[in-house]
Each structure stands twice: as structure tokens, then as C-alpha cells.
N, CA, C, O and CB atoms as a CASP TS submission, in Angstrom:
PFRMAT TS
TARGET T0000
AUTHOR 0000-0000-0000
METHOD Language model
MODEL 1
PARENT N/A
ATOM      1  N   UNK     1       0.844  -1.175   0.000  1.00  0.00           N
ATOM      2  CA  UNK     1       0.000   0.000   0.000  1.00  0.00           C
ATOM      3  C   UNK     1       0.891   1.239   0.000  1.00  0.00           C
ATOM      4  O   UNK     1       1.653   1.308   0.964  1.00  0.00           O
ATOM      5  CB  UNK     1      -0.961  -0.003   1.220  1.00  0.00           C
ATOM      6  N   UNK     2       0.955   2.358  -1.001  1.00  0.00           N
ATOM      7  CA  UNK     2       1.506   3.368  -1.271  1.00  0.00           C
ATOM      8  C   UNK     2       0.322   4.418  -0.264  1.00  0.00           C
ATOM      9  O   UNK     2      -0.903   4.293  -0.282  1.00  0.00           O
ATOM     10  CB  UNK     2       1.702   3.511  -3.003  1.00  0.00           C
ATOM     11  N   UNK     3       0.965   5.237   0.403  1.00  0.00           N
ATOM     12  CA  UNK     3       1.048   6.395   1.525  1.00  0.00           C
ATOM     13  C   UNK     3       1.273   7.482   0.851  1.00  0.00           C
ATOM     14  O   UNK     3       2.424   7.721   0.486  1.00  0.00           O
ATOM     15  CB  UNK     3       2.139   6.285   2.627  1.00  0.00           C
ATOM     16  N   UNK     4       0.038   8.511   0.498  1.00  0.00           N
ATOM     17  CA  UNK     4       0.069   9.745  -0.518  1.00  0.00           C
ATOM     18  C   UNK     4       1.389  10.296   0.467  1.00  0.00           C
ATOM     19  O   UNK     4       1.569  10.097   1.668  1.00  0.00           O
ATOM     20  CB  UNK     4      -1.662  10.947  -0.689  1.00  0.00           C
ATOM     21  N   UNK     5       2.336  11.160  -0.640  1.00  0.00           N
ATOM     22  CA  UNK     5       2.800  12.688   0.036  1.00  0.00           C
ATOM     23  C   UNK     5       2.289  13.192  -0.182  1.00  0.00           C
ATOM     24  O   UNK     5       1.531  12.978  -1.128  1.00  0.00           O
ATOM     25  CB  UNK     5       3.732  13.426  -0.053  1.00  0.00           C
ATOM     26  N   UNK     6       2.285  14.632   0.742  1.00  0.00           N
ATOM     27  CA  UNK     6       1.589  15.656   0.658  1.00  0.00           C
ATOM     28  C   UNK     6       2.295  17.097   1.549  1.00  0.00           C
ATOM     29  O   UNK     6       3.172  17.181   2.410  1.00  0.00           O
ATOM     30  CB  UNK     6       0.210  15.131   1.134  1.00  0.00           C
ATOM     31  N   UNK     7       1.831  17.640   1.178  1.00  0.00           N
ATOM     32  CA  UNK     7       2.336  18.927   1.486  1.00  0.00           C
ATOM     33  C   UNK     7       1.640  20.026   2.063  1.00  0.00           C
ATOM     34  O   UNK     7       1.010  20.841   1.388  1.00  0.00           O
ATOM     35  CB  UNK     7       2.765  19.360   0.504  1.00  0.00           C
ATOM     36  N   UNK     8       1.731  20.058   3.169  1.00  0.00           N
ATOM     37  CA  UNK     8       0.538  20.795   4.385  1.00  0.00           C
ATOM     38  C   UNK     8       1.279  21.373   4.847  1.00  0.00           C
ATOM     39  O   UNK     8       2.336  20.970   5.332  1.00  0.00           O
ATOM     40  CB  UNK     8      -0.329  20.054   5.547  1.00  0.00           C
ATOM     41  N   UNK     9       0.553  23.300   4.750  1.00  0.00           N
ATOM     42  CA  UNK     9       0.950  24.769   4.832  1.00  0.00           C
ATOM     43  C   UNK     9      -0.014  25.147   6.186  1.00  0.00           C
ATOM     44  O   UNK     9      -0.955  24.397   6.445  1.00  0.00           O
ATOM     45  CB  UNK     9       0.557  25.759   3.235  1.00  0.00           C
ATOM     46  N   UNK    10       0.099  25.651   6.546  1.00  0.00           N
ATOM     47  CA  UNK    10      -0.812  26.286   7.838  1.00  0.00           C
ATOM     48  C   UNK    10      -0.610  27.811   7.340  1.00  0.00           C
ATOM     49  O   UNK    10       0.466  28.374   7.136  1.00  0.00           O
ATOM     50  CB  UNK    10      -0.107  25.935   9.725  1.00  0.00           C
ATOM     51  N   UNK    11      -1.875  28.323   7.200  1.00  0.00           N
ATOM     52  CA  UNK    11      -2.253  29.460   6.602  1.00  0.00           C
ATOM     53  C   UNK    11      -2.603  30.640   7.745  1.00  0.00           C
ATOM     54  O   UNK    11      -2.885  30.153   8.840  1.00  0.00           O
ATOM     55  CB  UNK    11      -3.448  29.094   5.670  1.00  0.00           C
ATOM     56  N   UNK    12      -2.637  32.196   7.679  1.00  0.00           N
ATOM     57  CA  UNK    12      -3.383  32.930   8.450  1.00  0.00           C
ATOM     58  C   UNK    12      -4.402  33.173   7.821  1.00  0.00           C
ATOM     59  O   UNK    12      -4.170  33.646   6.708  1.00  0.00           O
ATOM     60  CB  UNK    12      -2.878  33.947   8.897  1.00  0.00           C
ATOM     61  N   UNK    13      -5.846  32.995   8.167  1.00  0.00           N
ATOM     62  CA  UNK    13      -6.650  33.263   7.808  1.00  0.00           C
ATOM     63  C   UNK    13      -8.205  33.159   8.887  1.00  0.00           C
ATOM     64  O   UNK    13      -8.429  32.288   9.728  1.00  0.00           O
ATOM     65  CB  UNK    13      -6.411  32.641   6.729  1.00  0.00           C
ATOM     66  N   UNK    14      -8.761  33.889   8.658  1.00  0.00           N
ATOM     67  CA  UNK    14     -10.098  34.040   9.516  1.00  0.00           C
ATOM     68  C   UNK    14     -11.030  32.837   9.284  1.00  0.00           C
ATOM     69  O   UNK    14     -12.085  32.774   9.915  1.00  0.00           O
ATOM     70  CB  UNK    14     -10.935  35.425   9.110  1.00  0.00           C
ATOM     71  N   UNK    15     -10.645  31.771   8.305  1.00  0.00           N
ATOM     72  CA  UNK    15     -12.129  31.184   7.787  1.00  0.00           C
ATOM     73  C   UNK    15     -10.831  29.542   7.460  1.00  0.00           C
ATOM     74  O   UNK    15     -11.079  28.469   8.008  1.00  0.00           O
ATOM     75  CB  UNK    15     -13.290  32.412   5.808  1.00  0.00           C
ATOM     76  N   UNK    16      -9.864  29.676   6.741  1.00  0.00           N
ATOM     77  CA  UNK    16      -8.588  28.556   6.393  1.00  0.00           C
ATOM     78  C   UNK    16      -7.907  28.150   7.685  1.00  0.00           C
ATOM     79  O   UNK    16      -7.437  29.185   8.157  1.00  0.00           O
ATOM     80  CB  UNK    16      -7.305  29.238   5.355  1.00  0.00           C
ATOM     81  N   UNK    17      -7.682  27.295   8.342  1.00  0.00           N
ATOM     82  CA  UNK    17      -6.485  27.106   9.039  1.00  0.00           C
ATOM     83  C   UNK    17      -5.275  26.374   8.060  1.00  0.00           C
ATOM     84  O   UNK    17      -4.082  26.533   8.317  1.00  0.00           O
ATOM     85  CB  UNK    17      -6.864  26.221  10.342  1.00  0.00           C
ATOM     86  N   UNK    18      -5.750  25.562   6.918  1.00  0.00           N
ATOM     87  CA  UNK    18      -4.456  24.414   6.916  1.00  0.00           C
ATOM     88  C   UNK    18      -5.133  24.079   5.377  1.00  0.00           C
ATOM     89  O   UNK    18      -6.228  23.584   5.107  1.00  0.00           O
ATOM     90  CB  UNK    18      -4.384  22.781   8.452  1.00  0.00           C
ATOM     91  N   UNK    19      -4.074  24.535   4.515  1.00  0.00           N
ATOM     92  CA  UNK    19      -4.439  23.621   3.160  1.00  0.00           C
ATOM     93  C   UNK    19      -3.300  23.261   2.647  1.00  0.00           C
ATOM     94  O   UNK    19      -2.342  23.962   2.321  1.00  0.00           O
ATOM     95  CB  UNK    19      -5.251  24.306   1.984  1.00  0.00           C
ATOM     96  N   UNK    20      -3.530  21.501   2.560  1.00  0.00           N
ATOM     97  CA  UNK    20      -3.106  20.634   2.408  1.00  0.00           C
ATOM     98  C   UNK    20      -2.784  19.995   0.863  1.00  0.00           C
ATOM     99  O   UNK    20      -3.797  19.409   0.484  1.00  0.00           O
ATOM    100  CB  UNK    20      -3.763  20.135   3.151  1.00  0.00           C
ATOM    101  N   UNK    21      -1.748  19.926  -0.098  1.00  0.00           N
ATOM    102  CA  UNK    21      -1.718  19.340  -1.342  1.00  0.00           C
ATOM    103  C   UNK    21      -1.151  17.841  -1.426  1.00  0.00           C
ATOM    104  O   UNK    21       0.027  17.597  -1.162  1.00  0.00           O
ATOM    105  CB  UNK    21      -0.950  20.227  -2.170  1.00  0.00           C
ATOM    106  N   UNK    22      -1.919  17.016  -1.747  1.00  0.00           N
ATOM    107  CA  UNK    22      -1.458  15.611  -1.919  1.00  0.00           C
ATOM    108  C   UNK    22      -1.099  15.376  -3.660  1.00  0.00           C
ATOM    109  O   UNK    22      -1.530  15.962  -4.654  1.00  0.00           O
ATOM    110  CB  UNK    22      -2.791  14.508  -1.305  1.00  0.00           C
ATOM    111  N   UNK    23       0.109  13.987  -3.460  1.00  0.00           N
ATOM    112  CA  UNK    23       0.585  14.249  -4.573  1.00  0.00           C
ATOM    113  C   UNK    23      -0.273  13.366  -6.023  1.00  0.00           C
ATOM    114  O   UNK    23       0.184  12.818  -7.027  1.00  0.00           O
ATOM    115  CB  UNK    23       2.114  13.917  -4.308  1.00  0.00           C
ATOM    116  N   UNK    24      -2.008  13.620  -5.395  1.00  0.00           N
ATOM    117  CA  UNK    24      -2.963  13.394  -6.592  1.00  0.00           C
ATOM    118  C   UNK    24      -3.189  14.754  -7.292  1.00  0.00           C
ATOM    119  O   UNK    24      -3.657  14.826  -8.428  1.00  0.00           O
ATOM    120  CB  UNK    24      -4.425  12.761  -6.107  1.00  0.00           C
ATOM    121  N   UNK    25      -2.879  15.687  -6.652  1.00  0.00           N
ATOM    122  CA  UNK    25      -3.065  17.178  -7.183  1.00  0.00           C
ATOM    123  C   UNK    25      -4.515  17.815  -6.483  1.00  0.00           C
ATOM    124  O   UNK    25      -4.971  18.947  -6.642  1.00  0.00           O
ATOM    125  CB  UNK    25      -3.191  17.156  -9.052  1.00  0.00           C
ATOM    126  N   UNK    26      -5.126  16.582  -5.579  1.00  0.00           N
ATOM    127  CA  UNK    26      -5.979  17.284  -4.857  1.00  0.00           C
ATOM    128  C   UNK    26      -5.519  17.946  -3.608  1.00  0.00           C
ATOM    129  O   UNK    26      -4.416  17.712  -3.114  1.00  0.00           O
ATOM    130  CB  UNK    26      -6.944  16.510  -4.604  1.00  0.00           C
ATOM    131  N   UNK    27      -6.488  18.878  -3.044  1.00  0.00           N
ATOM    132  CA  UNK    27      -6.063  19.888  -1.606  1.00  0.00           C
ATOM    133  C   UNK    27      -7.558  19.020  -0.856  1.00  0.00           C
ATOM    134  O   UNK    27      -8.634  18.500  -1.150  1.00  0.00           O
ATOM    135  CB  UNK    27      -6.182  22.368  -1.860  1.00  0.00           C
ATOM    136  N   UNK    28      -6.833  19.282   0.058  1.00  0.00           N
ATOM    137  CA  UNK    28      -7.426  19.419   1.609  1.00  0.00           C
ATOM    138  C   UNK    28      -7.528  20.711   2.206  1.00  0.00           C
ATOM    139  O   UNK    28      -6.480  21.347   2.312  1.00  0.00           O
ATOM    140  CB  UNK    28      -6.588  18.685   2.604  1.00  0.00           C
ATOM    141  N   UNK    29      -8.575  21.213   2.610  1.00  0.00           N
ATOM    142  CA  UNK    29      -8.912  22.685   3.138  1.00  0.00           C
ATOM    143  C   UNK    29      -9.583  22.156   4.792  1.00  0.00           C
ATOM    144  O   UNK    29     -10.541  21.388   4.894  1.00  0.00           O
ATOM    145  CB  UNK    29     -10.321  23.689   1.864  1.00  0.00           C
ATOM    146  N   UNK    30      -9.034  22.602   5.664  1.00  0.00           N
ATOM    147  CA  UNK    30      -9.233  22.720   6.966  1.00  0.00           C
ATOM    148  C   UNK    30      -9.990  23.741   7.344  1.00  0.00           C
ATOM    149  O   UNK    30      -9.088  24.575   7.420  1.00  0.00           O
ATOM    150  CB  UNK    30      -8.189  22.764   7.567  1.00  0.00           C
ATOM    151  N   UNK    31     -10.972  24.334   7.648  1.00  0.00           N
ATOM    152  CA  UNK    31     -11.817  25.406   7.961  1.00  0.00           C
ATOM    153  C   UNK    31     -11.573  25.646   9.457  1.00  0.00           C
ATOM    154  O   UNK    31     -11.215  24.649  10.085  1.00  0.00           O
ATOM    155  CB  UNK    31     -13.321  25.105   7.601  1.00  0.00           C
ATOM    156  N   UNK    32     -11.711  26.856  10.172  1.00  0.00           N
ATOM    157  CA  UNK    32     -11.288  27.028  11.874  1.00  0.00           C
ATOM    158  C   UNK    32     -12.765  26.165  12.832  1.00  0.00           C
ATOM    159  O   UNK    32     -12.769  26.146  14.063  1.00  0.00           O
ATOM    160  CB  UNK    32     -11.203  29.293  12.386  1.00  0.00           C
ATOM    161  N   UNK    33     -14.014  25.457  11.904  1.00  0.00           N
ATOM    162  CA  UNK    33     -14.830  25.359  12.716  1.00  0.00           C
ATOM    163  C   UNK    33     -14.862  23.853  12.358  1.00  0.00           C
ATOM    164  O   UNK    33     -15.950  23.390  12.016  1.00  0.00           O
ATOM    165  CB  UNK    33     -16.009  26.303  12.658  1.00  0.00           C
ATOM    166  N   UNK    34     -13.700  22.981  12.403  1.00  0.00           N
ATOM    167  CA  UNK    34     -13.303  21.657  12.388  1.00  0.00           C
ATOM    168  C   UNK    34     -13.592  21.051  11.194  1.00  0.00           C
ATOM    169  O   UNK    34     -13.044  19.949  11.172  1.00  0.00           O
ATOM    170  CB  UNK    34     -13.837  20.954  13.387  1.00  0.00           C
ATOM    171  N   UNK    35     -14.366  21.334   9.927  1.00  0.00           N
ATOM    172  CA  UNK    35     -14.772  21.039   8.825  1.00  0.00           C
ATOM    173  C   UNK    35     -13.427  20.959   7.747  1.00  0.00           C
ATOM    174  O   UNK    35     -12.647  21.845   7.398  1.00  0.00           O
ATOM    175  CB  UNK    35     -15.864  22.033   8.532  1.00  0.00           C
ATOM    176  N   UNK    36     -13.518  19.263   7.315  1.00  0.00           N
ATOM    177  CA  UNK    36     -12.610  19.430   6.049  1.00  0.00           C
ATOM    178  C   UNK    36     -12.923  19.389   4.878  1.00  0.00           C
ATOM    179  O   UNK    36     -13.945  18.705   4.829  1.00  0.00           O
ATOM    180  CB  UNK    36     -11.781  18.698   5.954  1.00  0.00           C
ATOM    181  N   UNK    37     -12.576  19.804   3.632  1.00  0.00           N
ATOM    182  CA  UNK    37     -12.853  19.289   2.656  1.00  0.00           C
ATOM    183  C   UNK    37     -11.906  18.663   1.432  1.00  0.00           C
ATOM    184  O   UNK    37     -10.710  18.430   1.607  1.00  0.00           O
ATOM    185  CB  UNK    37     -13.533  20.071   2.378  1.00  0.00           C
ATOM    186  N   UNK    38     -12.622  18.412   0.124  1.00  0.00           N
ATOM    187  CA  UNK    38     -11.143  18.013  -0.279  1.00  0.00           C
ATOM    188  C   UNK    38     -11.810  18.373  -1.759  1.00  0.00           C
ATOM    189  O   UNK    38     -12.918  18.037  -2.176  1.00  0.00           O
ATOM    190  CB  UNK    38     -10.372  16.159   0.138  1.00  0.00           C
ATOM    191  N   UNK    39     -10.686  19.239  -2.483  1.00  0.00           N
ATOM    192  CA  UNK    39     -11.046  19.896  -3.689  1.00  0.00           C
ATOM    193  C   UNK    39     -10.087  18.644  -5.059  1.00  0.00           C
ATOM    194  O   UNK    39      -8.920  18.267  -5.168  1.00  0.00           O
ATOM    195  CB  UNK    39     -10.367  21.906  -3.528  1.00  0.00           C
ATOM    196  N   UNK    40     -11.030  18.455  -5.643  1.00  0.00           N
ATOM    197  CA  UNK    40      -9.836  17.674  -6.601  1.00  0.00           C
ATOM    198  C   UNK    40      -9.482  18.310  -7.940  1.00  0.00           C
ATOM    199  O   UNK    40     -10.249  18.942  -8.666  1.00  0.00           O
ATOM    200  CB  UNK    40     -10.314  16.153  -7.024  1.00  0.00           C
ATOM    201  N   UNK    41      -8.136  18.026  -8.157  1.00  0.00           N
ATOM    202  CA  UNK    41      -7.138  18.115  -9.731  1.00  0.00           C
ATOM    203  C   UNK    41      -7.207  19.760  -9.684  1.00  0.00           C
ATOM    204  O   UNK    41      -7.692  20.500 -10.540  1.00  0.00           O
ATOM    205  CB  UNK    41      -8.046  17.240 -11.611  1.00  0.00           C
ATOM    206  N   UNK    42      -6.434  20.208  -8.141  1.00  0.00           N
ATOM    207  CA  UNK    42      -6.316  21.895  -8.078  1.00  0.00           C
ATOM    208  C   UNK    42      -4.505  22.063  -8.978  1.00  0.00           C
ATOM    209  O   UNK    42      -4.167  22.709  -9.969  1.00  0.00           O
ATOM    210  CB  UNK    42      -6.338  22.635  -5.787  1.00  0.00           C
ATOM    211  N   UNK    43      -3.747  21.177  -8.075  1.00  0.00           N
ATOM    212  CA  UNK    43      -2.125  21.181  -8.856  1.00  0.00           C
ATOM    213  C   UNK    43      -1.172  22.123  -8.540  1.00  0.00           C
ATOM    214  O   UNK    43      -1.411  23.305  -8.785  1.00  0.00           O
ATOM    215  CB  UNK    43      -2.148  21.406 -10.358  1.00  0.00           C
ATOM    216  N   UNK    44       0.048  21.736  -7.951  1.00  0.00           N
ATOM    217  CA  UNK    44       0.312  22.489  -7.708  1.00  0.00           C
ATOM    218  C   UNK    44       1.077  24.548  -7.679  1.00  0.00           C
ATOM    219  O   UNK    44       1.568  25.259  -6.802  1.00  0.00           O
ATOM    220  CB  UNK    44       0.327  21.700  -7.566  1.00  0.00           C
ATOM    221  N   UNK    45       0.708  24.751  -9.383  1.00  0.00           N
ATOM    222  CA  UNK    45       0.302  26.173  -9.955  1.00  0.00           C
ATOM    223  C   UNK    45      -0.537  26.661  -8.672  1.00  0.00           C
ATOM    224  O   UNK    45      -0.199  27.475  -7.813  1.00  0.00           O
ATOM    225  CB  UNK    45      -0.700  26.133 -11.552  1.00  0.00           C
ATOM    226  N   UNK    46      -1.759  25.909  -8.796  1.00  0.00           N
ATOM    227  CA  UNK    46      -2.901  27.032  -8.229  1.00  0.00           C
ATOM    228  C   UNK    46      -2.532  26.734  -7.255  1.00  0.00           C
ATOM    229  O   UNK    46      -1.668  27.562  -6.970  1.00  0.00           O
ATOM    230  CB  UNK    46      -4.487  27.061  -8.391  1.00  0.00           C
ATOM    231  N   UNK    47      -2.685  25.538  -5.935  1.00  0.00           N
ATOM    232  CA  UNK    47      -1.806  25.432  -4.384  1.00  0.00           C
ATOM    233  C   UNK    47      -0.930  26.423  -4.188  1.00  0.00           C
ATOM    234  O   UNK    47      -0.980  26.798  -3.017  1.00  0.00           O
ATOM    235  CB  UNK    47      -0.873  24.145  -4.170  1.00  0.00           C
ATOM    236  N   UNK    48       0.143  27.225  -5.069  1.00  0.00           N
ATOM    237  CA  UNK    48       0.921  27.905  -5.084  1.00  0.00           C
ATOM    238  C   UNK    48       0.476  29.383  -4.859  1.00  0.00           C
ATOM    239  O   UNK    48       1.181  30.225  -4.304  1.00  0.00           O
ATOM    240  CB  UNK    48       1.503  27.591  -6.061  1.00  0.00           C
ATOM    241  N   UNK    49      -0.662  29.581  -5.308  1.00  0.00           N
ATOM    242  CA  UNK    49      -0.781  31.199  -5.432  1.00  0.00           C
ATOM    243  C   UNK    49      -2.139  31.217  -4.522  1.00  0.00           C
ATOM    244  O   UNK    49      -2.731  32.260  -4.245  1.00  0.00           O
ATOM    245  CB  UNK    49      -0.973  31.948  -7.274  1.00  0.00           C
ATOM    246  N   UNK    50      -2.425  30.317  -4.226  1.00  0.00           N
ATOM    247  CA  UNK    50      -3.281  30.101  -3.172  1.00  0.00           C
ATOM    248  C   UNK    50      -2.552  30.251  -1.682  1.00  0.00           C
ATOM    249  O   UNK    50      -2.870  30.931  -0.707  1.00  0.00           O
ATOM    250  CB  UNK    50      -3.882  28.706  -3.396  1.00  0.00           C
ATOM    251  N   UNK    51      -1.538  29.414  -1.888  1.00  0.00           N
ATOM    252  CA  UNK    51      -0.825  30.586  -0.512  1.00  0.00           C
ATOM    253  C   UNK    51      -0.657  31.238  -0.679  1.00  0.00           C
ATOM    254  O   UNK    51      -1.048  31.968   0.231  1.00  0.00           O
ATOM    255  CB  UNK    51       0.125  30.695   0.204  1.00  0.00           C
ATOM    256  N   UNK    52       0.047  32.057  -1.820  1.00  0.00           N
ATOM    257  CA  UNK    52       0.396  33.459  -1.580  1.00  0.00           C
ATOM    258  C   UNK    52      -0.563  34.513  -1.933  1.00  0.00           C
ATOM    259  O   UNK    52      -0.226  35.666  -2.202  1.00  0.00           O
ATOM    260  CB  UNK    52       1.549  33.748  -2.250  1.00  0.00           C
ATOM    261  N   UNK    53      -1.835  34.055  -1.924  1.00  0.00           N
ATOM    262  CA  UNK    53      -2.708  35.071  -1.953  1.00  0.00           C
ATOM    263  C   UNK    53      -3.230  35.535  -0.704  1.00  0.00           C
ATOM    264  O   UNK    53      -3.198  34.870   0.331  1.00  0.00           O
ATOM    265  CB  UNK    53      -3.668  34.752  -2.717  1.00  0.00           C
ATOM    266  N   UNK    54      -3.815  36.932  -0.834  1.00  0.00           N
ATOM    267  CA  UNK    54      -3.687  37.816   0.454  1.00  0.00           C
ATOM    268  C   UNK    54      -4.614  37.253   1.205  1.00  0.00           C
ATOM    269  O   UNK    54      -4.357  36.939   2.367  1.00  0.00           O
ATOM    270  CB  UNK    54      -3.923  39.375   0.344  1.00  0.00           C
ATOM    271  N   UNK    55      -6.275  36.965   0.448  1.00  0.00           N
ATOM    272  CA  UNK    55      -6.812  36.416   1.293  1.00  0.00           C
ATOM    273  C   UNK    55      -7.650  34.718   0.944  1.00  0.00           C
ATOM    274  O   UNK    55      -8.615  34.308   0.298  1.00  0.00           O
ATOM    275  CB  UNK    55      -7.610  37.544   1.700  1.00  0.00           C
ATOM    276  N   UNK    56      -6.601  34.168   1.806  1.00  0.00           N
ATOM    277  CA  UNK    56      -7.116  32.653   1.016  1.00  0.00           C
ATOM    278  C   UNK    56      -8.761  32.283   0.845  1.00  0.00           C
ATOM    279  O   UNK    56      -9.183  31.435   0.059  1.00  0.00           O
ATOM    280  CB  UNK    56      -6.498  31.285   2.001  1.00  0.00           C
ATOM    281  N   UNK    57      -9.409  32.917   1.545  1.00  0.00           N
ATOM    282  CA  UNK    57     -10.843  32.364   1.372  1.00  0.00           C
ATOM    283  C   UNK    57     -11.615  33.409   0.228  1.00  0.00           C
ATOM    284  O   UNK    57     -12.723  33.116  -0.220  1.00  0.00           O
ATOM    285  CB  UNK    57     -11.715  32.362   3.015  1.00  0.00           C
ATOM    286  N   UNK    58     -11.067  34.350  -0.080  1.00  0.00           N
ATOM    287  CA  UNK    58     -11.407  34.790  -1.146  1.00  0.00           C
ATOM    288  C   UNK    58     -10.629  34.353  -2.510  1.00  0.00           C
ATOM    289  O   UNK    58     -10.964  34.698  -3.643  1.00  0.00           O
ATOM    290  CB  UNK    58     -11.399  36.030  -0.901  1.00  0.00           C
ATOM    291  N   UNK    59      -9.611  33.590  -2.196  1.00  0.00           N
ATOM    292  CA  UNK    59      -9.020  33.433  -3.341  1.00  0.00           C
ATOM    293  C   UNK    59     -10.125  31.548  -3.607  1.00  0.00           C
ATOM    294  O   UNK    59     -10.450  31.044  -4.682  1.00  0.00           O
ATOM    295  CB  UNK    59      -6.853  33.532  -3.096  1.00  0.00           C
ATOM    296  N   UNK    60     -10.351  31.102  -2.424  1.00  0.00           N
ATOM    297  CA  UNK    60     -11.387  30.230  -2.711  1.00  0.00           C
ATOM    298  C   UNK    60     -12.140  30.516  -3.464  1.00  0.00           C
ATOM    299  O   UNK    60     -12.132  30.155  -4.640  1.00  0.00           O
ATOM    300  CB  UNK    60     -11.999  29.908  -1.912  1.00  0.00           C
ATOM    301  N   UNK    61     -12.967  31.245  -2.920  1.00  0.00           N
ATOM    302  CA  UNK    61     -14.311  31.907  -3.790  1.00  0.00           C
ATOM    303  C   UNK    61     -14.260  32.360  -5.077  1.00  0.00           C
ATOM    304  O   UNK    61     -15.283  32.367  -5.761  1.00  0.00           O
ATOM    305  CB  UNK    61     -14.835  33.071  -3.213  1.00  0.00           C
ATOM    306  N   UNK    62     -13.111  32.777  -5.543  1.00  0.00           N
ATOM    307  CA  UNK    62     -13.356  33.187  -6.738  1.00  0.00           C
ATOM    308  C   UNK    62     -12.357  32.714  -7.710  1.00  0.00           C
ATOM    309  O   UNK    62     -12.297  33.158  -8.856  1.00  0.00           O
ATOM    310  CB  UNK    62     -13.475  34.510  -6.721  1.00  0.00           C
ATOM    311  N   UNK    63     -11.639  31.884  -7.279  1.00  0.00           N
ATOM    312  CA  UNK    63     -10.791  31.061  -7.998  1.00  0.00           C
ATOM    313  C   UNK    63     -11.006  29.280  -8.128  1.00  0.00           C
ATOM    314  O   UNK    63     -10.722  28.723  -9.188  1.00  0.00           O
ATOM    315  CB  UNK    63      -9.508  31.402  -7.353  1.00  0.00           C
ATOM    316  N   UNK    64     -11.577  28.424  -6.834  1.00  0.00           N
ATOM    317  CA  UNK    64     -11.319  27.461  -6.547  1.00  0.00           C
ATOM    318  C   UNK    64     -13.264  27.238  -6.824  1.00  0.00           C
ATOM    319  O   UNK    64     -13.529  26.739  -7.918  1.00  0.00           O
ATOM    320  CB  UNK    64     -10.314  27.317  -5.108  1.00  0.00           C
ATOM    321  N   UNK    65     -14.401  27.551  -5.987  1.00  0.00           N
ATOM    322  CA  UNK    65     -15.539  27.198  -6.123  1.00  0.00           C
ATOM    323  C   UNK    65     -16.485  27.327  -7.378  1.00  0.00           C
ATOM    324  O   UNK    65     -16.507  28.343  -8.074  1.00  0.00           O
ATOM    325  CB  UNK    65     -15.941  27.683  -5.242  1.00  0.00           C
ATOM    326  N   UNK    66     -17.002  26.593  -7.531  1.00  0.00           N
ATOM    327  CA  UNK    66     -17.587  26.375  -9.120  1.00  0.00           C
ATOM    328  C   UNK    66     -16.427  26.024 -10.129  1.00  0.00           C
ATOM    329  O   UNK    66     -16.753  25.936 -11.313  1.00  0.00           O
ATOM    330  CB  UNK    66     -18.349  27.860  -9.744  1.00  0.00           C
ATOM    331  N   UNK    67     -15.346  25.851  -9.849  1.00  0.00           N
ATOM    332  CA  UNK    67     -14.645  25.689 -11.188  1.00  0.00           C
ATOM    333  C   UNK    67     -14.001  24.235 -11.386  1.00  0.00           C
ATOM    334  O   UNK    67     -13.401  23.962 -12.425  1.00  0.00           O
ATOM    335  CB  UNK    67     -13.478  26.805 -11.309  1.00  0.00           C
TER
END
């Protein structure tokens, strides 16, 4: 049995604690009110500017949901 890597950032954010990239190219999003989720075939481009965007839950919203 192969054991994903992955690559888990701990974020500042009001709404993100912890998003997580495994090496399927899906994320794991940790929310501060214990809720996880798991976004698939994000990669790591967008994981990338998703941290470094100012505010990760807006960069959710208008980058990551519906798309």
C-alpha cells in the first residue's frame, strides 16, 4: 500500500487554518470550525498562489468554487 505525500501549509486566515496538497493534485482545506474538505485536480500552480494570496478564502471563492 503506497502512503500519498503531501504537502501541508498552515495558513493565516479568519475562515482557512491548513491547506493541504497531496501528490494526486488534490487539496485538503481545513476550515477554523473543524470542517474538512477536499477539492480535486487543483495542482500544484494554483496550491501555489493560493498561498500566496492575500486572502485565502477569497481566493477560494473566486478562484477554486464552481470551477
Amino acid at each position: 500500500m503506497k502512503i500519498a505525500e503531501v504537502t501541508e501549509a498552515p495558513v493565516v486566515s479568519s475562515w482557512i487554518t491548513d491547506i493541504t496538497l497531496a501528490d494526486d493534485d488534490s487539496v485538503t482545506v481545513a476550515l477554523n470550525d473543524g470542517k474538512r474538505y477536499r477539492v480535486e485536480a487543483v495542482g500544484d500552480a494554483v496550491y501555489q498562489q493560493w498561498l500566496n494570496a492575500p486572502s485565502k478564502g477569497r481566493f477560494f471563492h473566486e478562484q477554486i468554487k464552481n470551477n
